[in-house]
Each structure stands twice: as structure tokens, then as C-alpha cells.
Z-matrix of the N, CA and C atoms (Angstrom, degrees):
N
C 1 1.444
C 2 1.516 1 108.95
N 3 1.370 2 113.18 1 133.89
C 4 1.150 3 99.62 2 -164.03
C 5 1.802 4 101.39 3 -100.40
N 6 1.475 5 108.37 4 160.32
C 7 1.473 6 111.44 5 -179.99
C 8 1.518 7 125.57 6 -96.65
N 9 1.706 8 111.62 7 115.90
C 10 1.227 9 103.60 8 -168.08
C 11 1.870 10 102.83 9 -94.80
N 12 1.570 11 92.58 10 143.20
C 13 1.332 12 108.91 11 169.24
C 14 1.740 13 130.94 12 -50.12
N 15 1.268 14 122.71 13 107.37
C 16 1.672 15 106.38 14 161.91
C 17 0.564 16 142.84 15 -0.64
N 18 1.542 17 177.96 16 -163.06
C 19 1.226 18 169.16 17 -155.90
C 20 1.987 19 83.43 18 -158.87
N 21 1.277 20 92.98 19 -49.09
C 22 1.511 21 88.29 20 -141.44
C 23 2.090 22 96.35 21 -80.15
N 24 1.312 23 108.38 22 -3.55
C 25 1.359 24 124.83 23 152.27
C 26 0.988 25 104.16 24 -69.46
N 27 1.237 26 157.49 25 -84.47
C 28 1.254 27 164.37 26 -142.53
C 29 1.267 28 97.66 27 -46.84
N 30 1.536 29 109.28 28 -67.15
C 31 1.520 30 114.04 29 -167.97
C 32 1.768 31 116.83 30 -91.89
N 33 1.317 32 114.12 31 5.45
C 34 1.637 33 116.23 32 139.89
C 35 1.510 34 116.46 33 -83.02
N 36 1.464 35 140.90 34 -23.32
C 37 1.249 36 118.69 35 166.22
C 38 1.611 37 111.31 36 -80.05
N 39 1.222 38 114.78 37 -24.50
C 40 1.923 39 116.08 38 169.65
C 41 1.326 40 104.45 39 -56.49
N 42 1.513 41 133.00 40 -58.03
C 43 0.978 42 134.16 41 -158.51
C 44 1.839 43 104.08 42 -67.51
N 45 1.169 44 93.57 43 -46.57
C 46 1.929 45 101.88 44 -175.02
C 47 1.326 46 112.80 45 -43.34
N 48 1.808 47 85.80 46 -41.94
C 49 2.067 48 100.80 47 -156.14
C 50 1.869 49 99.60 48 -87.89
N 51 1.548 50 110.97 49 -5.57
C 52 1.997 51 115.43 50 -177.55
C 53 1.619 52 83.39 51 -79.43
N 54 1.392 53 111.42 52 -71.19
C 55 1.573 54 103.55 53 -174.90
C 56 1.327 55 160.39 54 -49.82
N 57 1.862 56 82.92 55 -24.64
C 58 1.516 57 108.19 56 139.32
C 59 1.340 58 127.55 57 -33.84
N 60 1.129 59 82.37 58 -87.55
C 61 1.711 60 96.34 59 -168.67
C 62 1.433 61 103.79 60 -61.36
N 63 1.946 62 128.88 61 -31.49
C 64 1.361 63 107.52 62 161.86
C 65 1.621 64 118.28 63 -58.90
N 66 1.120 65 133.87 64 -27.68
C 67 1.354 66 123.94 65 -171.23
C 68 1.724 67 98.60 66 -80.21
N 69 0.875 68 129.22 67 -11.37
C 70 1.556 69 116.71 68 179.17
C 71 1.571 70 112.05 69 -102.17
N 72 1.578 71 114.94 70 -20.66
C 73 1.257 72 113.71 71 157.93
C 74 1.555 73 119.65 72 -75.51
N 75 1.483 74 118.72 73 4.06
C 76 1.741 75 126.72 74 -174.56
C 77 1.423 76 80.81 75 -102.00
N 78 1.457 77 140.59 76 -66.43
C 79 1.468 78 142.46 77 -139.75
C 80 1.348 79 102.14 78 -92.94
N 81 1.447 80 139.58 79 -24.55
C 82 1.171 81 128.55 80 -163.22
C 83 1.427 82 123.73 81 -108.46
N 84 1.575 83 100.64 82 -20.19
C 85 1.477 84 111.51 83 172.02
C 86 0.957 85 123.20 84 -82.40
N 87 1.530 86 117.45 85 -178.40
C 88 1.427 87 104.41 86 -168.68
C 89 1.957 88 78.21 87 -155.86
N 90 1.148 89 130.66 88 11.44
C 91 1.378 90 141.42 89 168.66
C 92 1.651 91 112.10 90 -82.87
N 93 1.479 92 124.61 91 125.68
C 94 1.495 93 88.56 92 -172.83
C 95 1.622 94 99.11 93 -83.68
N 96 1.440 95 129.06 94 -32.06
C 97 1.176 96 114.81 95 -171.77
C 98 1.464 97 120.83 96 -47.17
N 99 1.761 98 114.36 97 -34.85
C 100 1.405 99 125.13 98 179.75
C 101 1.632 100 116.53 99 -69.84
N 102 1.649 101 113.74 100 -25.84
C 103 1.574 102 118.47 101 160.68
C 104 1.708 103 111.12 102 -60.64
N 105 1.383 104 106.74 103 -57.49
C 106 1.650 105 106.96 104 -174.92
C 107 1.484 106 101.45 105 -68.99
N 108 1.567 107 133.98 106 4.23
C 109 1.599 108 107.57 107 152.69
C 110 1.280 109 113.35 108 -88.42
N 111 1.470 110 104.89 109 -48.45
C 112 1.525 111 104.78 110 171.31
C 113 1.439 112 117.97 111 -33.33
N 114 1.648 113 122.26 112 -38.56
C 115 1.537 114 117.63 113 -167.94
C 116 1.459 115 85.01 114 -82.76
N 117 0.734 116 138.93 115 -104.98
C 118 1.837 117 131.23 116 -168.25
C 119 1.684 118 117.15 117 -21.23
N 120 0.905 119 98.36 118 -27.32
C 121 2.023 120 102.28 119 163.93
C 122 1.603 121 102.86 120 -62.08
N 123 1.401 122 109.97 121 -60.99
C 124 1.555 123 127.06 122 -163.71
C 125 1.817 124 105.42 123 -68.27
N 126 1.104 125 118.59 124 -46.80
C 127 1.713 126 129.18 125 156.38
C 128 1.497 127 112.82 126 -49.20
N 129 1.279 128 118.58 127 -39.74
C 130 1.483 129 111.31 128 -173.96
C 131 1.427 130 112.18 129 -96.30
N 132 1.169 131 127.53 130 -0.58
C 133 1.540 132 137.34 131 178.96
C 134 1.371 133 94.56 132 -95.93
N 135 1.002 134 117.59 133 -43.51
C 136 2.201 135 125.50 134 170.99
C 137 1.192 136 94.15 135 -52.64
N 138 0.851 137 118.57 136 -56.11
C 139 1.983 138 120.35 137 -147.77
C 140 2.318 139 80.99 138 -65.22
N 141 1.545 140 103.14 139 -83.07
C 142 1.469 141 128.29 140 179.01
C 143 2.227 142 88.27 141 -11.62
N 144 1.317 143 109.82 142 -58.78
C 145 1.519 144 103.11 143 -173.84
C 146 1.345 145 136.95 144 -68.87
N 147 1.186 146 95.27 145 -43.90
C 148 1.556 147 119.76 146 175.37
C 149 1.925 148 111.60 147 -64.92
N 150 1.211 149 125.01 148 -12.37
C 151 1.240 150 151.17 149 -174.48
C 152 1.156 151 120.17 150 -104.90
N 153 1.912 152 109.36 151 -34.52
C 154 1.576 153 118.54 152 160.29
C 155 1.223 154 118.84 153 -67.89
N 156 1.348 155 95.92 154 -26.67
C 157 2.020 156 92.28 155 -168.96
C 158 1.374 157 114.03 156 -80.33
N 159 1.433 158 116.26 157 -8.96
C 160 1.619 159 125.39 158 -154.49
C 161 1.784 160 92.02 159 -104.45
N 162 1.568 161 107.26 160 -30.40
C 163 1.622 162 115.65 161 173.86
C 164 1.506 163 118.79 162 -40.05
N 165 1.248 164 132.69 163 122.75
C 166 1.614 165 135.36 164 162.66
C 167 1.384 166 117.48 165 -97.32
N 168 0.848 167 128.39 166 73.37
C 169 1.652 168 128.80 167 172.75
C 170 1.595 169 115.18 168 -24.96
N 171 1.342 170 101.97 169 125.00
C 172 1.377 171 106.07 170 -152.12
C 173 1.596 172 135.08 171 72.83
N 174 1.378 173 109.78 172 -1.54
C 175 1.447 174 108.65 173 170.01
C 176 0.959 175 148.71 174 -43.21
N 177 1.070 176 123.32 175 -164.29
C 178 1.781 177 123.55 176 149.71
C 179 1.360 178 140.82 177 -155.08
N 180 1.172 179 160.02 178 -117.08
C 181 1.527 180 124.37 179 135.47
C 182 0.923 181 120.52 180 -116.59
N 183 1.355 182 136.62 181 171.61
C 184 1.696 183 118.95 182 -129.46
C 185 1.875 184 82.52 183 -123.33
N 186 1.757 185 102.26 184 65.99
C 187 1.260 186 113.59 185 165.72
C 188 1.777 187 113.15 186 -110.35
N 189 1.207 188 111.42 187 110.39
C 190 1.601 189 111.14 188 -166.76
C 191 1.570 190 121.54 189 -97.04
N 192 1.420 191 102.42 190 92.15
C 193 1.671 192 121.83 191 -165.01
C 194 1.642 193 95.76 192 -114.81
N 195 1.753 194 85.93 193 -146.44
C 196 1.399 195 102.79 194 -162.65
C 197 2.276 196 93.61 195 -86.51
N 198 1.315 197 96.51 196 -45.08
C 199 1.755 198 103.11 197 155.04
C 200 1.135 199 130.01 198 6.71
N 201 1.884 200 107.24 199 -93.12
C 202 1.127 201 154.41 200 152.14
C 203 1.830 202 124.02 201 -103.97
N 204 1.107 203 98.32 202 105.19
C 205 1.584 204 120.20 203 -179.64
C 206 1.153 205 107.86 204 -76.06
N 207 1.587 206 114.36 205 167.07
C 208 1.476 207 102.67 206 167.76
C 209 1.403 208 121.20 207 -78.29
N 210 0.948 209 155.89 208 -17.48
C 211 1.563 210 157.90 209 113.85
C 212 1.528 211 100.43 210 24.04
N 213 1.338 212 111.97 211 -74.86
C 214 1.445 213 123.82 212 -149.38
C 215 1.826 214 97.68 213 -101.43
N 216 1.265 215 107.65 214 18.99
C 217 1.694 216 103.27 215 168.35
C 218 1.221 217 143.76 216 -55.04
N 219 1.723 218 95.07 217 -4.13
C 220 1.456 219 110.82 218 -154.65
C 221 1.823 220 96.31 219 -113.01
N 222 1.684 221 99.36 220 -3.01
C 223 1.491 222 84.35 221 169.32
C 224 1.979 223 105.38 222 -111.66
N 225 1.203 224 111.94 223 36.51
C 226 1.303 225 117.56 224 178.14
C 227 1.790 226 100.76 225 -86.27
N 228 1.695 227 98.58 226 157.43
C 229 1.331 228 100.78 227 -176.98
C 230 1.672 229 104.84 228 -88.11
N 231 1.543 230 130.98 229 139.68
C 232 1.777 231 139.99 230 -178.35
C 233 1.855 232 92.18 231 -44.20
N 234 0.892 233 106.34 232 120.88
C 235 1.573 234 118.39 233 168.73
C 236 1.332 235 104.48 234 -80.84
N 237 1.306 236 138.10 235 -27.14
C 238 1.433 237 139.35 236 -135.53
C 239 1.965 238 90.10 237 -97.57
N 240 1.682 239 120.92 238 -40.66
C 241 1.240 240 94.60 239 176.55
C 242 1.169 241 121.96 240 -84.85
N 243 1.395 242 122.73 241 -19.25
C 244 1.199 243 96.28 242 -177.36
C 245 1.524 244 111.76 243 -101.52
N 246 1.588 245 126.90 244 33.69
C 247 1.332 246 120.02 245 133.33
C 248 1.577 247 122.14 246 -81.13
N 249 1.564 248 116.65 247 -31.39
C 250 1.271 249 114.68 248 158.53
C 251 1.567 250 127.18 249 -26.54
N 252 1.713 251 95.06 250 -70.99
C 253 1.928 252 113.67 251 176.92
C 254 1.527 253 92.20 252 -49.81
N 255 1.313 254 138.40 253 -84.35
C 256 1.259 255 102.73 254 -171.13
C 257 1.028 256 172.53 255 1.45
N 258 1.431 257 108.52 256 -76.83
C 259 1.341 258 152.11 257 112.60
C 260 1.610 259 109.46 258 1.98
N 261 1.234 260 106.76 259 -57.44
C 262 1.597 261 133.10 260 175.75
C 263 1.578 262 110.29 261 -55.41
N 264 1.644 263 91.25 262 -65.64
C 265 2.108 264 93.04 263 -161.61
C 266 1.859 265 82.11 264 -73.31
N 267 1.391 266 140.61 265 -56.07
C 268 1.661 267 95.54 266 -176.38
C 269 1.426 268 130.59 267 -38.37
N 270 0.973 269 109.45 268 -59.01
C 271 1.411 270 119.97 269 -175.37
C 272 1.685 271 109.97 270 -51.62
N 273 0.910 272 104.09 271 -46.56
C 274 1.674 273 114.47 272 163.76
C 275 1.520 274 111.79 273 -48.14
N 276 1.290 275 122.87 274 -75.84
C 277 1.035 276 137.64 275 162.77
C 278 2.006 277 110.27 276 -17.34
N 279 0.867 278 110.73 277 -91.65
C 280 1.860 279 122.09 278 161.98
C 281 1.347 280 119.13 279 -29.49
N 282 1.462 281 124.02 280 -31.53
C 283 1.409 282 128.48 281 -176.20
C 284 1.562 283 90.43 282 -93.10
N 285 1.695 284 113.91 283 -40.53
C 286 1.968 285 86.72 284 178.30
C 287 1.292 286 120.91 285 -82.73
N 288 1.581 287 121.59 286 0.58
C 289 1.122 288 121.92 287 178.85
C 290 1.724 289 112.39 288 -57.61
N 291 1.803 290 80.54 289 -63.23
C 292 1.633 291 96.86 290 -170.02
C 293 1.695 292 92.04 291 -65.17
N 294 1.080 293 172.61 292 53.11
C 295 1.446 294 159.43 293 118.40
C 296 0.995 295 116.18 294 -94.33
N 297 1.472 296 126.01 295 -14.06
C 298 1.338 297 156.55 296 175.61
C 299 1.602 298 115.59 297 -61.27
N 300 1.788 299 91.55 298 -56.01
C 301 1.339 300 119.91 299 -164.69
C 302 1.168 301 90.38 300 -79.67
N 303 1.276 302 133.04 301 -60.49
C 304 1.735 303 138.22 302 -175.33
C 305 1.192 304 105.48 303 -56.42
N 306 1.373 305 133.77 304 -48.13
C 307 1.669 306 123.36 305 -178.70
C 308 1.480 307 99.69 306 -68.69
N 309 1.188 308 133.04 307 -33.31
C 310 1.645 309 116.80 308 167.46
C 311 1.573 310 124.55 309 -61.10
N 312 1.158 311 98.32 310 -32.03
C 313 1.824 312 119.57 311 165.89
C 314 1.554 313 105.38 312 -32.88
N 315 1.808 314 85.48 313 -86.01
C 316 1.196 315 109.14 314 -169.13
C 317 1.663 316 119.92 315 -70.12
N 318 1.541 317 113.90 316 -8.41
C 319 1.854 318 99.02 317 145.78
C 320 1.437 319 121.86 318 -111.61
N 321 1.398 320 102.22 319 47.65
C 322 1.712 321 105.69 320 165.15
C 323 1.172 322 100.06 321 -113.52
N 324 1.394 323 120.93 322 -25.60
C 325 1.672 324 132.64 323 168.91
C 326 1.653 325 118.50 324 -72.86
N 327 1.290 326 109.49 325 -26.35
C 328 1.501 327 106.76 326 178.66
C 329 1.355 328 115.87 327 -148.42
N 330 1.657 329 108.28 328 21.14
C 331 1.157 330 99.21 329 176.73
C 332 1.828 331 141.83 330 43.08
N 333 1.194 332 90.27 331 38.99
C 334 2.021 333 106.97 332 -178.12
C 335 1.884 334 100.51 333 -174.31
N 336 1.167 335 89.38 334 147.87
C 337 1.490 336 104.57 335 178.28
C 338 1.764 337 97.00 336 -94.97
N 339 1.110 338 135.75 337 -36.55
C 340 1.589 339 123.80 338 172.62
C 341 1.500 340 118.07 339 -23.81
N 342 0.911 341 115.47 340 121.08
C 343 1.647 342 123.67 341 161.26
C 344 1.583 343 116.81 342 -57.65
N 345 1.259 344 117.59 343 -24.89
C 346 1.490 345 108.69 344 -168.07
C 347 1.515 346 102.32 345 -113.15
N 348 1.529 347 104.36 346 26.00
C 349 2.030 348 101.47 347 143.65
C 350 1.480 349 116.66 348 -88.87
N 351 1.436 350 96.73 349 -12.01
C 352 1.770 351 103.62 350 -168.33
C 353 1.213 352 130.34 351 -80.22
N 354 1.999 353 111.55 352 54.17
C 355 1.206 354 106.84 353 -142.38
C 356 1.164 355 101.11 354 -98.05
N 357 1.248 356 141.44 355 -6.89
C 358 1.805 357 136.53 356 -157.55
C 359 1.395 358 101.65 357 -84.48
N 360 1.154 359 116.54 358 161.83
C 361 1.121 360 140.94 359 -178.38
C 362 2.058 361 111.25 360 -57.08
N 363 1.121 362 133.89 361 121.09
C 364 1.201 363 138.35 362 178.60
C 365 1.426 364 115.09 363 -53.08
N 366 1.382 365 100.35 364 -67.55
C 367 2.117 366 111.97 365 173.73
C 368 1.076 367 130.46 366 -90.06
């Protein structure tokens, strides 16, 4: 018989392996558009984890009716992360806007998305 995987495994090695590869698209590029995927790669592999851990295999949603009683509360799925992630992809959302907006900034000013024209001094 063969053994099927967790769900909530499944989507902790997705989440590990999104942030991965976002943290190497933050550290390795030198493109800014290819950093601001990496940062939304690396945010969405967070979100994918933080959502696994709150998962109950076999659950249900942690709506307490005639369904699920209070008796059986303890097989409801954690509500708390995935109002967190929420919470999260806006805020996510707004932080890639504005980096968005600034990497358009900053190649109307120098014409290249490379980071290593951006050498002058900030202040």
C-alpha cells in the first residue's frame, strides 16, 4: 500500500522550495525587476508556510454550528494563519507596488534596470 503524503507536507516543502528560489532571485540578481520577483516569490513561499502550519488534516473550518459542535473543535482548521496571510498578501501587494513604482523611477533616471549603475551617494 502505498503512502500518501500530507497535504500539509506537500505545501511546507512548496512553500520552503517558493522561498528558495525567491531568496536567490533577491541575492543573485543584479536586475531590479528580477529582485522584485524574487521578493514576491520569497513572500509567497511565507504566506504557502505560515498557512501549512495552521492546516489540520482532516479538518474543517473552524465554523461552530450544528456541523461541528463544540465537542469536536479541536478538529477545526487554526483560523488565526490564514487571517494573518491575508493580512500578509495586502501588504505584500503595496510594498511591490511601491518598488515597482521606484524601479520605474529609477529607469527614467538612468535608463537600465541594473543595480550596479546606482552608484552615487543616496544623502
Amino acid at each position: 500500500m502505498a503512502t500518501i503524503l500530507p497535504v500539509s507536507s506537500i505545501l511546507l516543502v512548496t512553500g520552503f522550495g517558493l522561498s528558495l528560489i525567491g531568496l536567490c532571485g533577491i541575492l543573485m540578481h543584479r536586475h531590479l525587476l528580477r529582485i522584485i520577483i524574487g521578493f514576491a516569490l520569497f513572500g509567497t513561499g511565507l504566506h504557502i508556510v505560515i498557512v501549512a502550519t495552521g492546516y489540520v488534516t482532516g479538518g474543517t473550518a473552524p465554523i461552530i454550528d450544528r456541523a461541528l459542535g463544540p465537542a469536536e473543535a479541536g478538529h477545526a482548521i487554526d483560523p488565526i494563519p490564514s487571517a494573518l496571510v491575508v493580512t500578509a498578501i495586502v501588504i505584500g501587494f503595496a510594498v511591490t507596488s511601491i518598488m515597482l513604482a521606484y524601479a520605474v523611477r529609477l529607469h527614467s533616471a538612468k535608463k537600465t534596470f541594473d543595480i550596479g549603475t546606482f552608484t552615487e551617494p543616496k544623502w
